[in-house]
DOKESE-112723 format. One record per residue: z, x, y of N, C-alpha, C in turn; residue in three letters. Coordinates in steps of 0.02 Angstrom, whole numbers, plus 50000, padded with zeros to 5 digits. Layout:
BEGIN
ZXYZXYZXYALA/...
This chain:
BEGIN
579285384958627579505378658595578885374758576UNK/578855371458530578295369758498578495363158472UNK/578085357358497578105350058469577695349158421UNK/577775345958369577245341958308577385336558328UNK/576885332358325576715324958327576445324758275UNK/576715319358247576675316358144576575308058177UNK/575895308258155575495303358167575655296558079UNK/575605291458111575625286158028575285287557974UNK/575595287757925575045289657860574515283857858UNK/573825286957852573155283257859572955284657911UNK/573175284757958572885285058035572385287858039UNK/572355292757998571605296958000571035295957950UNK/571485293257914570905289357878570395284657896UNK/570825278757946570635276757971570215275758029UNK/570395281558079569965281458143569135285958110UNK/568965289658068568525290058052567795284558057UNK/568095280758004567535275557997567405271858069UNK/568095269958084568025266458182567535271958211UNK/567745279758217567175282758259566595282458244UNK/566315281358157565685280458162565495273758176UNK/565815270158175565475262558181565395261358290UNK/565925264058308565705267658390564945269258398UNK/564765274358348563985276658335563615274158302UNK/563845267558291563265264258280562835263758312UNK/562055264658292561405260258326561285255558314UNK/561215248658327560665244558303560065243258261UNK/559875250058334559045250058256559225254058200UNK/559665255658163559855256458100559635250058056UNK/559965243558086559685238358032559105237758037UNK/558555238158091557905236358079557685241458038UNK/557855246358039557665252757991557685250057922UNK/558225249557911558665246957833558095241257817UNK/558005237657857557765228057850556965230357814UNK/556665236757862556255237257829555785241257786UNK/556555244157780556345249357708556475245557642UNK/557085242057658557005234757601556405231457579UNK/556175230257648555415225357642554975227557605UNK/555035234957613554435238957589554605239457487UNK/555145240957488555265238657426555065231757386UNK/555225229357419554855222457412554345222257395UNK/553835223757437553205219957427553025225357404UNK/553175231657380552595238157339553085239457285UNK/553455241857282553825243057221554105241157169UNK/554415232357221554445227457160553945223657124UNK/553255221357145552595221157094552455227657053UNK/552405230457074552195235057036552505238256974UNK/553295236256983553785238656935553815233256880UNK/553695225556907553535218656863552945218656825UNK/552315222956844551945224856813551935226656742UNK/552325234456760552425237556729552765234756660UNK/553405232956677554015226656626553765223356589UNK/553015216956619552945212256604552425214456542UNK/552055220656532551815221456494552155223856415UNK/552525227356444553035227256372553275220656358UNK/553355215256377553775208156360553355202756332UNK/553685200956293553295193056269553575187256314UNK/553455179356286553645175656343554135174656345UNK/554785176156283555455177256284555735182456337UNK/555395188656372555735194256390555945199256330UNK/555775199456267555855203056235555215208656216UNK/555605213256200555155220656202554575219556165UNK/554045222556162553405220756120552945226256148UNK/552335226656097551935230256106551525227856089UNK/551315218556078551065214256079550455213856080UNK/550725214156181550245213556236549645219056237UNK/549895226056242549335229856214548715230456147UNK/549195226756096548705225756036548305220456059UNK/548515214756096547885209056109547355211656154UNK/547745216856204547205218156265546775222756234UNK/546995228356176546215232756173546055230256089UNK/546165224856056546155224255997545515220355965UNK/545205218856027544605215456002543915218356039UNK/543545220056011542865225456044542615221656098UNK/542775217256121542535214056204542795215556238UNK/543345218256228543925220956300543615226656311UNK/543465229756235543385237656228542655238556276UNK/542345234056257541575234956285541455232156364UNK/542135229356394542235228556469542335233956496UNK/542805237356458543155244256479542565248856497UNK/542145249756439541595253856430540925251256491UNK/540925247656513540585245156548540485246656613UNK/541415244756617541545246856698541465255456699UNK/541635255856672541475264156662540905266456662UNK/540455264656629539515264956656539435261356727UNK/539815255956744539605255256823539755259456875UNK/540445261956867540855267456896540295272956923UNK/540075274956856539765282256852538885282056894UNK/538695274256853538115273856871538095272256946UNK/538475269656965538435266257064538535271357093UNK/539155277557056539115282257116538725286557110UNK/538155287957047537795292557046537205290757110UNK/536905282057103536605279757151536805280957220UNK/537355279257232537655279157292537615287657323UNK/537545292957275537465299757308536705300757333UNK/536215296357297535465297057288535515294857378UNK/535525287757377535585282957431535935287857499UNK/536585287757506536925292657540536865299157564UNK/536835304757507536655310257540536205313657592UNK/535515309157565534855310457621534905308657671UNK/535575302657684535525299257753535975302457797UNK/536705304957730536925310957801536675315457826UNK/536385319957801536185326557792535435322757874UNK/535125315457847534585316757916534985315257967UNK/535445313257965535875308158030536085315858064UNK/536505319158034536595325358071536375329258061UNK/535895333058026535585338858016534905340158046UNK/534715333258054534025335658081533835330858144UNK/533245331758178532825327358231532505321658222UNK/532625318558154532415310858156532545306058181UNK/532125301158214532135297258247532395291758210UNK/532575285758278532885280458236533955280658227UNK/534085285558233534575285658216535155280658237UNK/535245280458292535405271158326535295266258260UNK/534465265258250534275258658199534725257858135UNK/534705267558121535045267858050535955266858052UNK/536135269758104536885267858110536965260358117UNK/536685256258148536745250658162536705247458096UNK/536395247158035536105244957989536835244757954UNK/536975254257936537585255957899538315252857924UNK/538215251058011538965248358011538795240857982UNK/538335237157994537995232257954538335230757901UNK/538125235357854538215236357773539045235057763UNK/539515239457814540155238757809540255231157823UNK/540085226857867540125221457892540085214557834UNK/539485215257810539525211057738539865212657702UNK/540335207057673540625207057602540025210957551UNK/540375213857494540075215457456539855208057408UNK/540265201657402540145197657347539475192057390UNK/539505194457454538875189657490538355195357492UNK/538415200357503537745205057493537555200957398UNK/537815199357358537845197757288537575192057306UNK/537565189157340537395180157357536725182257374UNK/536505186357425535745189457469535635192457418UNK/535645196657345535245196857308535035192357259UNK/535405189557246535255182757193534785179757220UNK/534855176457296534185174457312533485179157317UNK/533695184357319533125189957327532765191957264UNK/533255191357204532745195557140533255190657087UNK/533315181657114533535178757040533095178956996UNK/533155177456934532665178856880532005172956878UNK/532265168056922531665161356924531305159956989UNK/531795160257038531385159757089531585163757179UNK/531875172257153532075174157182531425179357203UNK/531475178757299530845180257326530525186857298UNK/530825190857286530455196057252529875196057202UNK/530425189457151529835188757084529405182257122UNK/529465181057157528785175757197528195182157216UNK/528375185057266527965189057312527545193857215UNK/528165193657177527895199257136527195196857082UNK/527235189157062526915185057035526435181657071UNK/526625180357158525875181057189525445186257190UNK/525635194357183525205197957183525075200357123UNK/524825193857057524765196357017525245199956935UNK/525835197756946526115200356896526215197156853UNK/526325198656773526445194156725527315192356720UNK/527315185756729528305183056713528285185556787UNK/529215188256782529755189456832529855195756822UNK/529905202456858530005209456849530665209356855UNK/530785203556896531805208356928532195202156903UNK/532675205756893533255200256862533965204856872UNK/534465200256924534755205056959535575202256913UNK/535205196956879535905196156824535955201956777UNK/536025207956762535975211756733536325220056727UNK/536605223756708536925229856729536605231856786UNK/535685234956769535365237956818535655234756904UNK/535415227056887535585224756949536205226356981UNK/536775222456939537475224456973537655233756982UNK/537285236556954537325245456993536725244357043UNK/536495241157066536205242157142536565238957176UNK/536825232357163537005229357214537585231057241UNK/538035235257193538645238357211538615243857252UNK/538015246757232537905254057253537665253857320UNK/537445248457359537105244157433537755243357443UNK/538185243057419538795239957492539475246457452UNK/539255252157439539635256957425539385261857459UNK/538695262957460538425269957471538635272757548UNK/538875270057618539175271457654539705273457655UNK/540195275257606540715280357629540435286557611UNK/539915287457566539515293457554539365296357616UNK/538995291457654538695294257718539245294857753UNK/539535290357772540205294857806540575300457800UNK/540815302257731541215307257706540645312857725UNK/540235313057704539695318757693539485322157770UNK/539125313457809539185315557862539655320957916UNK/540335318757894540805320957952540895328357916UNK/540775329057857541055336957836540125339857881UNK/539755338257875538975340457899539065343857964UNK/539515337457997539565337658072539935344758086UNK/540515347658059540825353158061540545360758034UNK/539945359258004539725365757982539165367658054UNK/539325374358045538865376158106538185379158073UNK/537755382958107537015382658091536805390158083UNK/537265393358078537325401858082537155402758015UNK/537095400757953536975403757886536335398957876UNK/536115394957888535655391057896535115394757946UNK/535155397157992534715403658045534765408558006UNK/535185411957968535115417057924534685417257876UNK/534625410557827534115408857791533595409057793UNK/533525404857850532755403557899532445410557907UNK/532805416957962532505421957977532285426857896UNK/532495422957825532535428157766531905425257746UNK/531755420157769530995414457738531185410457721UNK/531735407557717531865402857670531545395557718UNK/531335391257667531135384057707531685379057736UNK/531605374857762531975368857781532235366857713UNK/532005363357661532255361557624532755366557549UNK/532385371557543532725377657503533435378757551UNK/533155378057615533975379057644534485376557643UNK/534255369957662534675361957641535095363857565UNK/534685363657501534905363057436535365369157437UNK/535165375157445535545378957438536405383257474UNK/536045380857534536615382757595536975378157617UNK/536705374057642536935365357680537415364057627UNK/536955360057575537455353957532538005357557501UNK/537745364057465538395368757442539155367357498UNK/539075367957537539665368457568539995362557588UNK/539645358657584540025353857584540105348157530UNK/539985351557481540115350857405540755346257398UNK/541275348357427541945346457412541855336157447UNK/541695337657486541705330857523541015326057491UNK/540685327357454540405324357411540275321557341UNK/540955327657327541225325257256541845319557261UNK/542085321857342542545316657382542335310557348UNK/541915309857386541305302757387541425298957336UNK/540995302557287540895299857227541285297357194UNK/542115299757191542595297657161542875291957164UNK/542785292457284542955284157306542515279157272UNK/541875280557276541365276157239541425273057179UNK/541665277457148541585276457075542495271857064UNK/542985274057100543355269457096543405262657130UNK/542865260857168542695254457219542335249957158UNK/541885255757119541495250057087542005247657025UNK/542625250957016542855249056937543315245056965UNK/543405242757016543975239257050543665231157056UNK/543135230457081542695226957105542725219657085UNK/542995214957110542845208257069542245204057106UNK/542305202457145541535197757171540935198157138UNK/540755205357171540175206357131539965207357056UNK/540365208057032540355207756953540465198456935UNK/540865195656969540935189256932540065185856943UNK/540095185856987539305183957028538875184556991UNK/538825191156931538345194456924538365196656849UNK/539045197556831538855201056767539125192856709UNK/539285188956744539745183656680538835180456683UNK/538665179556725538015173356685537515177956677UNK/537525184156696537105189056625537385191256568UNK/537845187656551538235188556493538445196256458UNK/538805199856525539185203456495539765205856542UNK/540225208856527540865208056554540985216256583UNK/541575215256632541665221756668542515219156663UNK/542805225156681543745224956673544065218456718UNK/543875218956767543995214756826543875206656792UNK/543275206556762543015199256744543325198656701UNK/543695202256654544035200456596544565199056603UNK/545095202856656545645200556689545715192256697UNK/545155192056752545005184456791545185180856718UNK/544745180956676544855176756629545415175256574UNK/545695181256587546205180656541546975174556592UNK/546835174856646547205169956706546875162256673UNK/546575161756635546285153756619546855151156590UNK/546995145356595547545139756574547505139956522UNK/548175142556479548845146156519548645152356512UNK/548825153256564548795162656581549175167356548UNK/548825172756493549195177856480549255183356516UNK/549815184556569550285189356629550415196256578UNK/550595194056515550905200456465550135203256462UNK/549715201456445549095205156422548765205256466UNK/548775204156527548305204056586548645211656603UNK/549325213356611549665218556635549585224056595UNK/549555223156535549335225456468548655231056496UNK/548205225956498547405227756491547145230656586UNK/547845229156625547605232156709548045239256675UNK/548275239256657548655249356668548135255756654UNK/547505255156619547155261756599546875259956684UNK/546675253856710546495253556776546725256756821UNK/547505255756820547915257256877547965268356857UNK/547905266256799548215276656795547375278156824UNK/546815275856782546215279856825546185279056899UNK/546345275156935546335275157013546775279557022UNK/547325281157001547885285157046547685292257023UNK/547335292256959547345299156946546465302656979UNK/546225300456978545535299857008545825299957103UNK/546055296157121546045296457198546595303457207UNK/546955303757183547375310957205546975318057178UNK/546435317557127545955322957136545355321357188UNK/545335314957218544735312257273544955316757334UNK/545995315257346546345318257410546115326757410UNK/546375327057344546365335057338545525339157363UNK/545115336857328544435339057336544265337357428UNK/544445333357477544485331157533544645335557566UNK/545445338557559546035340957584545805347057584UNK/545225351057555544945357057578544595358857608UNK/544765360657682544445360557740544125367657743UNK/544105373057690543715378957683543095379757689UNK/542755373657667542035373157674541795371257755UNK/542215370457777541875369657853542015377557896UNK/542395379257895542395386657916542195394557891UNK/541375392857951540915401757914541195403857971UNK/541395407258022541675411258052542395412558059UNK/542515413158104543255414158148543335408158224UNK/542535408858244542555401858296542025398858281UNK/542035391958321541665386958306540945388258310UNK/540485388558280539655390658279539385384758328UNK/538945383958335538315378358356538025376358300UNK/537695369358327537565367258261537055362258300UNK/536375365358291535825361458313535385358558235UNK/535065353658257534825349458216533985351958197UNK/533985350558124533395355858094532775350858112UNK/532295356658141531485352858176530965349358087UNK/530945344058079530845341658040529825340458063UNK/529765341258099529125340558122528745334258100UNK/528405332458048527865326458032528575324557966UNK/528815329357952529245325457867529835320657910UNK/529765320857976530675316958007530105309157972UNK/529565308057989529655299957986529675300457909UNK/529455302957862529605303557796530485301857775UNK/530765305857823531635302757808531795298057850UNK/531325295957910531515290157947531325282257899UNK/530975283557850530615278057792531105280157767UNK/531505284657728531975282157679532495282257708UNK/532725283957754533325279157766533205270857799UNK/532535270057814532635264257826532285257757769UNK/532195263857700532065258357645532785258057607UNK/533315261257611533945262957600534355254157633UNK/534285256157702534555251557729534325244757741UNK/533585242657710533185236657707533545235657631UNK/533645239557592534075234857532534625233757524UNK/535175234757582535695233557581536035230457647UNK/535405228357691535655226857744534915222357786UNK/534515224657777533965216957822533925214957752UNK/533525214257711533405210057672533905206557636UNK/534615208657629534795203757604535325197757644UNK/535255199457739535365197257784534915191857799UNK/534035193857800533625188057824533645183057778UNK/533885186557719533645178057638534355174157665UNK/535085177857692535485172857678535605169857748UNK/535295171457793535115166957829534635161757857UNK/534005163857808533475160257783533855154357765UNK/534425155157705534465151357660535125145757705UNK/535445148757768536145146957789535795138857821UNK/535095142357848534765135857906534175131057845UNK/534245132157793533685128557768533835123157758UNK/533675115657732533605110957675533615111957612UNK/533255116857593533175119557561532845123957550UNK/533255130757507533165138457534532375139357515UNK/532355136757444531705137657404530965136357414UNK/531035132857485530585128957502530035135657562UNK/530385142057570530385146457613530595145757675UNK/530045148157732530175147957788529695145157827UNK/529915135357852529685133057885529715128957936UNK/529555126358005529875122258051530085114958024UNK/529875111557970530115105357947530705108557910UNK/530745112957870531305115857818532035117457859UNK/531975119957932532475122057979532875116757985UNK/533715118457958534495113458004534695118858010UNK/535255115458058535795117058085536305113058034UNK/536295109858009536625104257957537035106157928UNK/536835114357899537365118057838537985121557893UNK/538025124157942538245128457955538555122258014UNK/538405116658040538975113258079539265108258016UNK/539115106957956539485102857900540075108457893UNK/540055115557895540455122057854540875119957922UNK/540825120257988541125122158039541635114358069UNK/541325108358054541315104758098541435097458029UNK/541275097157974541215090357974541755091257890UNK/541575095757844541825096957767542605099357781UNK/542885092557786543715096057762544015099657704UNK/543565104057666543785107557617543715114557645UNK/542975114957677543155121157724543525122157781UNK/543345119757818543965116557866544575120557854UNK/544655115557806545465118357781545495125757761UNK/545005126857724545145134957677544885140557743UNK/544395137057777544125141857859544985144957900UNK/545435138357916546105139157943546555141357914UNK/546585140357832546835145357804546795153757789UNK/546095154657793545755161757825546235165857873UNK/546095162957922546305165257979547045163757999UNK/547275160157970548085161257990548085165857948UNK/548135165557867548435170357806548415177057837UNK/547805178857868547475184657888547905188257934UNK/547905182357991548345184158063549095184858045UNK/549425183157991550215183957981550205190057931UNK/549875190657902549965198057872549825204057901UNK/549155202657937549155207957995549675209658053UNK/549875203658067550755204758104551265208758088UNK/551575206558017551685208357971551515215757945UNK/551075217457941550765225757899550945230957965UNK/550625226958043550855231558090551635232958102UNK/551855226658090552495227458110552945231558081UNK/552835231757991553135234557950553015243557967UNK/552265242657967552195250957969552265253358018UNK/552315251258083552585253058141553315255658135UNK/553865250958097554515252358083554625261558016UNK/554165259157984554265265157951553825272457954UNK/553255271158007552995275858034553435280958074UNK/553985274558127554375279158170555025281558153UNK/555325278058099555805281158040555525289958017UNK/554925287657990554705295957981554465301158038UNK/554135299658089553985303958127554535305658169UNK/555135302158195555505302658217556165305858178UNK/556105307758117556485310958063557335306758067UNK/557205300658051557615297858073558105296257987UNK/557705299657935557995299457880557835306057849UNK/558225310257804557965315257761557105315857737UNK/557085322157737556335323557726556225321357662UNK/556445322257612556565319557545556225310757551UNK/556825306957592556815301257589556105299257635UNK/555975303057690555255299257716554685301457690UNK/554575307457638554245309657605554115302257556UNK/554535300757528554545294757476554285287957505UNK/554555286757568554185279957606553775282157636UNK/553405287857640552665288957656552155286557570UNK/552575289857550552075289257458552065281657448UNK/552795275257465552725268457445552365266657506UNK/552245268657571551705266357608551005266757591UNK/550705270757570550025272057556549845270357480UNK/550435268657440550175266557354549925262857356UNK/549885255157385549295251357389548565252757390UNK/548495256557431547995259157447547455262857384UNK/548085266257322547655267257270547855261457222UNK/547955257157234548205250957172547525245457194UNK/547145244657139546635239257148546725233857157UNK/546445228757205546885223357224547125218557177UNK/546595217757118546615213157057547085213557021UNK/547285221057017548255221956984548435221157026UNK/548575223157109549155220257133549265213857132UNK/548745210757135548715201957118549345201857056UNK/548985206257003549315202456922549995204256937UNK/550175210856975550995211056984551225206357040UNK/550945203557072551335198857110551275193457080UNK/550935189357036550885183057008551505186056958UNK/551575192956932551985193356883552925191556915UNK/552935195956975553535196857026553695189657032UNK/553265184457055553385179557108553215173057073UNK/553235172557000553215165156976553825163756929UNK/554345168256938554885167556928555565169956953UNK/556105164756933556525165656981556905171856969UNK/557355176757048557705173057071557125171857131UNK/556375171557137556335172857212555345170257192UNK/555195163757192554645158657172554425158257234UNK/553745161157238553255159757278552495155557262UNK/552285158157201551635154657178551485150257211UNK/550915148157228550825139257243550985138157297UNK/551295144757357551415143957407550825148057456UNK/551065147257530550575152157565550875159257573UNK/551575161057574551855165557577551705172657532UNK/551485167857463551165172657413550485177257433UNK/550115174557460549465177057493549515180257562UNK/550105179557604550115181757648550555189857617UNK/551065187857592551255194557566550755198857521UNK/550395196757477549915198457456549335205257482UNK/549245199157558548565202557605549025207357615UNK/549825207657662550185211257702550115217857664UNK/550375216757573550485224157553549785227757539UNK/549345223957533548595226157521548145231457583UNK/548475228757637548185232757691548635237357705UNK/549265237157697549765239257731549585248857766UNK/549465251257704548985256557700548605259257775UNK/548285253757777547675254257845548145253457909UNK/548675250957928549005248057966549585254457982UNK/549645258457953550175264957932549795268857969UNK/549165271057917548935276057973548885276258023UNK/548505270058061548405270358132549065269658169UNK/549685264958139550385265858168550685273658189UNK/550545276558135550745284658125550515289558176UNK/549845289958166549235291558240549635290658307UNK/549785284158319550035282558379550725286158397UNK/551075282858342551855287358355551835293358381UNK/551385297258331551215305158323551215308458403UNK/550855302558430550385304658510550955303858562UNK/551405301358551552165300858598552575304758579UNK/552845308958654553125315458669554065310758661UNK/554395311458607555185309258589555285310358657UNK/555325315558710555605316758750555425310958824UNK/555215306158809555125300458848555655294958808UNK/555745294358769556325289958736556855293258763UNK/557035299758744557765302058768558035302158817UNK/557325300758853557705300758957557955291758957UNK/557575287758901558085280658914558775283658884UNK/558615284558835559525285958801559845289858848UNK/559705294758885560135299958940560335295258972UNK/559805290059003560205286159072560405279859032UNK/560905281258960561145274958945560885269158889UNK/560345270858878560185263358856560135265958779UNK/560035260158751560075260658661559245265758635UNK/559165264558582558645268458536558075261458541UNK/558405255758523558015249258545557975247958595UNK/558065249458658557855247558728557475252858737UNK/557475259958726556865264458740556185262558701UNK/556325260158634555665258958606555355251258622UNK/555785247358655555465240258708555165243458769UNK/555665247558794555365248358880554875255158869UNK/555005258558831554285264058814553775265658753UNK/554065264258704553655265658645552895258758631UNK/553295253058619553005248358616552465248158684UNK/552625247158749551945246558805551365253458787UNK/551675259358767551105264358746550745262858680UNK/551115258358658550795258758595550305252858579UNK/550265248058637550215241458630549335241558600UNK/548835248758648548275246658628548095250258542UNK/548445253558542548425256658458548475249958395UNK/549055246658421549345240858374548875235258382UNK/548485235058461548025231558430547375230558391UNK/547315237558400546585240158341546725240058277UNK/547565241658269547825240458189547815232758161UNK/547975229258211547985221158203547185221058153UNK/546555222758207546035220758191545875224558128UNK/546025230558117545875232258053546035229158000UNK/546645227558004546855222957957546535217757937UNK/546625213957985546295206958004545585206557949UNK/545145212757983544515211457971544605209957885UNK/544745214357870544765213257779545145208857759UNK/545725206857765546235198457751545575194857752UNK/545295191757803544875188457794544225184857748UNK/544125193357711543715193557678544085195857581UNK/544455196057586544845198557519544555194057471UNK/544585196357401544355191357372544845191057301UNK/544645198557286545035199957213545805199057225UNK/546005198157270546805197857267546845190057281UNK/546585187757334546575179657337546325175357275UNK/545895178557224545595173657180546045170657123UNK/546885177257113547205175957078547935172957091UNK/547915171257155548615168657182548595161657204UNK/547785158957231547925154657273547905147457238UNK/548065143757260548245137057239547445132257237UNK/547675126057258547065120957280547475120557364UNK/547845122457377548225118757432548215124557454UNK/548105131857442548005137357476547265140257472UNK/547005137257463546215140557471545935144457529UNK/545565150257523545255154357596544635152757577UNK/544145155957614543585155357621543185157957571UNK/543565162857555543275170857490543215165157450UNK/543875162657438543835158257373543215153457337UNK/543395149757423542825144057388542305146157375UNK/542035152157414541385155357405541205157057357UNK/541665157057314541665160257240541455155557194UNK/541845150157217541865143957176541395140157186UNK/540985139757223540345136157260539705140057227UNK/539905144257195539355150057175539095146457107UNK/539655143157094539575138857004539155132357015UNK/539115129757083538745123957107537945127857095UNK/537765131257105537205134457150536825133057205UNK/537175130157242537235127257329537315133057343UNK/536565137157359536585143357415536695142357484UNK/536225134257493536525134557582537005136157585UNK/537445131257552538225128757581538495139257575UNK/538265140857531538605147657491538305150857565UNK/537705151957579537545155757629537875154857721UNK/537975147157721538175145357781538885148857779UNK/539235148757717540075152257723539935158257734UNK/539625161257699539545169257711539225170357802UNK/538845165857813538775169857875539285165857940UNK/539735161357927540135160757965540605168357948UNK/540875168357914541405176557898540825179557927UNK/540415182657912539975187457970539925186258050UNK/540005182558055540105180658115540655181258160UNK/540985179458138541675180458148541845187158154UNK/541595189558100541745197758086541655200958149UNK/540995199458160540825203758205541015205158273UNK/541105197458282541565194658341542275199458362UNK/542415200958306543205203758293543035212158314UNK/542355213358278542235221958282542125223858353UNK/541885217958396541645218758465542155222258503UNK/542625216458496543335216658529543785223458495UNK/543535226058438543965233558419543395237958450UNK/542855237858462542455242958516542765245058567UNK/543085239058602543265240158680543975242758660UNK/544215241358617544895244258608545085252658595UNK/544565252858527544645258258490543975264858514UNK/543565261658524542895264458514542555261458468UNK/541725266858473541215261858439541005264658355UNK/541625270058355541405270058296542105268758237UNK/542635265858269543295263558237543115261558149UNK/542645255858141542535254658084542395258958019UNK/541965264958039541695269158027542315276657990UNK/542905276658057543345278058061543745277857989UNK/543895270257988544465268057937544245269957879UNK/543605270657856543465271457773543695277957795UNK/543735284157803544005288057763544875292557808UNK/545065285957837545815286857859546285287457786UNK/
C-alpha cells in the first residue's frame, strides 16, 4: 500500500530560496560591498575617461577633443619629447644601474653597505625634491656647480639643469634603482658554473661579465628599462620644475596646463589616452620579459655563486658606484639641507648664515603648512586604511576561491590596473567621474583620499595576497566545524595572523600618499592642500629655504616610517616593493 502526499502548489517553489537564505553567510555582503568598491574607484574613472573624451560640454559625441589635443605642433612636440625622455633616462638609467648591480653581487667590492644605504636613500627622496637639490646644484646663475666651475676658471655657467639634458639626469638619479634592483635580484640567482667555465677557457673578468653574466640576464634588464622609460613619461614634478621655465614641454606638463581656468576634461582625456595605451602596452611586455625565469636556471640544481676577485679594479667600481650615488643622493641631500638651515642658501656655508627658523616656521609657526603638513598625513593614513582594507577583502575572495575563476581572475586584473595607469590620468578620470552629479566630490577631501586609495591600491594587494597565501584554510575550518560563522574565523584567526603583514602594507602605502604629487596636483582644492602641493607651488616663489625645509620635513618623516617597516618587515622591504 502506498501513500502520496500532494504537498500545496508552490511549496516547492518556495522552500528553495528559504533553504538558501538558511545558507546564508554574512561575509557575502562584505564580499559584494567590496567588489562594488572596487568598481568604483578603478573602473568607474577610468571608463569616464574614456566617455569624456568622445563628448563635448553638452555630452554629445565628438571627435573634437582629439582634433584640439594633437592639432597643434606643441602637443605634437610634448608628445615627442616625452618620448626622447622616456628613451633617453632609461638608456642612462642602464649606464648608471647595470655596473652597480653586476658590483653589488658579482664581485668583492668594498663599500657595499655605503652603496646600499645611498640607493635606499635615492628611493627615499621624492623625485620632484631631488629636482629642488639640483636646481640649487647646477641653476644656470648661481647654482654651486657653476660657482665652484667659474672659480676654477671657467668662462659663463657650464650647467644649466633647466634643460632636456638636465631633466634626463635628474630623472634618471631617482629612476636608476629599479635597474639595480631588477638586475640585481636576477644576478643573485645565476650561479658561477659558466662563468668558471669561461675563466678556465682564458677568458677575463670582464669578457666574461659582457658575454656570459649580462647575457643571461638580459630579460630582467630589458625588464628595467621599460619600467624606466615608463616612470619617466609618467612623471609630473620633475618635469614641471624643470622643463616649463626651460621652455619646453613634456605630456604631463601639457596636461597640467590644459586644467587652467576653465579646464578642458574633453581634451585633457583626449591627449592622456596614447599615454594610457603606451603604459599598458609597454608594462605587459615589461611583465612578460620578467615572467621568464629561464635565464636563471644553468643546471638542474642550484650552483654556487661566489663573487668575482676584482683585485686593484674593485676600488675602480667602488668610485663609480659611489660617483653614481653622489649624484643622486649626497649631493643633492647636503645643498637641500644646506639650503633647509640657511638665511640664506646663497650665501653658502656659514656659522652666522645657520637657523633653525625655516624648518620650526614649516613645523611650528606657518598655518598654511600646518594645515597642508595635517592634511598629508591624515589623506595618507585613510587611504592606506582603506587600500588595506579593500585588498585584504578581495585578496581573500580570490585565494580562498570564494568566487569563479573567471570572476577572480577579473578582480585580480581591476586590482593591479592602477598600477599601470599613470597617476596624472587617473587624476583626469577622477576629476572627470567626480565633478558631476549623481555622485560630486571635487573640492572635497574624499576626492584625494579616494584618489591616493586607488593609486596604491596595487601595493596594498600584493602584500595582502602574500599574507593570505601563507594561511593553511584549514585553521578557519576548525572555527566553522565548532560552529562559528566565516566572519568569526577570520576575526578570531585570519586577522591576528595577519596583523603584522597589514601593518607593513599600511606603511607601504602610507609612504607614497604622502609624497604623491601628480595625482594630488589635479584634484586638490585651497582647502585641501598636502604638502607635495605646496611644494610645487612655492617653487614659483623661489624660496628654496622654505622649498627645502618642506622637502626635508617629508624626508624625515619618511624615514621615520621606513624604521618602523624594518622591524616589521625587514631591512630590505622598501627595496622589496619596486619590483612586487
Amino acid at each position: 500500500m502506498s501513500v502520496q502526499t500532494t504537498l500545496p502548489a508552490g511549496t516547492g517553489e518556495a522552500a528553495a530560496p528559504a533553504q538558501r537564505w538558511r545558507h546564508w553567510d554574512p561575509a557575502s555582503l562584505v564580499w559584494l560591498l567590496a567588489i562594488v568598491a572596487l568598481l568604483v574607484l578603478v573602473l568607474n574613472p577610468l571608463l569616464r575617461l574614456l566617455v569624456v573624451s568622445f563628448q563635448d560640454d553638452n555630452g554629445a559625441f565628438t571627435l573634437a577633443n582629439y582634433a584640439a589635443a594633437y592639432g597643434r605642433m606643441r602637443q605634437l612636440q610634448a608628445l615627442a619629447n616625452s618620448l626622447l625622455l622616456g628613451v633617453s633616462s632609461g638608456c642612462l638609467c642602464l649606464v648608471f644601474g647595470v655596473p652597480l648591480a653586476w658590483a653589488l653581487s658579482r664581485t668583492d667590492m668594498p663599500g657595499k653597505t655605503l652603496i646600499w644605504i645611498a640607493i635606499l636613500g635615492t628611493f627615499i627622496i621624492p623625485p620632484y625634491l631631488g629636482a629642488v637639490g639640483w636646481i640649487l646644484l647646477a641653476g644656470p646663475n648661481a647654482g654651486w656647480l657653476n660657482r665652484v666651475a667659474v672659480a676654477l676658471g671657467a668662462s659663463g655657467n657650464p650647467f644649466n639643469i633647466y634643460s632636456m639634458p638636465g631633466l634626463v639626469l635628474v630623472v634618471a638619479c631617482y629612476s636608476f634603482p629599479y635597474v639595480v634592483v631588477l638586475t640585481k635580484s636576477a644576478l643573485d640567482l645565476v650561479s658561477s658554473e659558466m662563468e668558471d667555465a669561461a675563466n678556465i677557457l682564458g677568458a677575463g673578468t670582464l669578457r666574461t661579465t659582457l658575454s656570459i653574466t649580462l647575457p643571461l640576464v638580459l630579460p630582467a634588464i630589458a625588464g628595467a628599462f621599460i619600467l624606466v622609460f615608463l616612470e619617466a613619461i609618467a612623471l609630473f614634478g620633475s618635469p614641471a620644475l624643470l622643463a616649463i621655465p626651460g621652455r619646453f614641454q613634456v605630456v604631463t606638463t601639457e596636461l597640467w596646463q590644459m586644467f587652467e581656468f576653465p579646464p578642458r576634461v574633453g581634451v585633457a582625456s583626449a591627449y592622456a589616452m596614447p599615454l594610457l595605451a603606451i603604459t599598458v602596452i609597454l608594462f605587459w611586455l615589461q611583465r612578460r620579459l620578467i615572467s621568464r625565469k629561464g635565464y636563471v636556471s644553468l643546471t638542474g640544481k642550484g650552483g654556487e655563486r661566489r663573487p668575482a676577485a676584482l683585485g686593484a679594479w674593485k676600488w675602480v667600481a667602488l668610485a663609480y658606484c659611489l660617483l653614481v650615488t653622489t649624484l643622486s643622493f649626497f649631493m643633492p641631500l647636503v645643498v637641500i639641507c644646506q639650503a633647509a638651515f640657511s638665511k640664506a642658501w646663497g650665501r653658502g656655508f656659514s656659522a652666522d648664515n645657520f637657523t633653525l627658523g625655516n624648518v620650526r616656521a614649516i613645523v611650528f609657526e606657518n598655518a598654511l603648512t600646518r594645515a597642508a603638513a595635517l592634511h598629508t598625513f591624515l589623506y595618507a593614513g585613510a587611504a592606506s586604511l582603506l587600500a588595506v582594507a579593500l585588498a585584504v577583502c578581495i585578496a581573500y575572495v580570490i585565494n580562498r576561491e570564494l568566487v569563479r575563476p573567471k570572476v577572480g581572475s577579473a578582480l585580480a586584473f581591476l586590482t593591479m590596473a592602477p598600477f599601470v595607469v599613470p597617476g596624472i590620468v587617473l587624476a583626469i578620470g577622477f576629476y572627470a567621474a567626480y565633478t558631476r552629479p549623481p555622485l560630486v566630490l571635487y573640492g572635497t577631501a574624499w576626492i584625494l583620499v579616494l584618489a591616493f586609495t586607488t593609486r596604491f591600491l596595487p601595493i596594498a594587494y600584493v602584500n595582502s595576497s602574500a599574507a593570505i597565501r601563507s594561511i593553511n584554510p584549514e585553521l578557519e575550518e576548525a572555527v566553522r566545524t565548532l560552529g562559528g560563522t566565516r566572519l568569526t574565523a577570520i576575526r578570531a584567526v585570519v586577522l591576528p595572523v595577519l596583523k603584522r603583514s597589514l601593518a607593513g602594507a599600511f606603511i607601504l602605502v602610507f609612504i607614497p600618499a604622502t609624497r604623491e604629487l601628480s595625482t594630488a596636483i589635479f584634484l586638490y582644492s585651497i582647502n585641501t592642500q598636502v604638502l607635495s602641493v605646496l611644494l610645487f607651488d612655492k617653487s614659483d616663489e623661489g624660496n628654496f629655504e622654505v622649498l627645502a625645509s618642506i622637502g626635508l620635513v617629508l624626508v624625515v618623516i619618511t624615514v621615520t616610517i621606513i624604521l618602523a617597516g624594518f622591524r616589521l618587515m625587514g631591512r630590505d622591504f622598501m627595496l622589496r616593493r619596486t619590483v612586487g
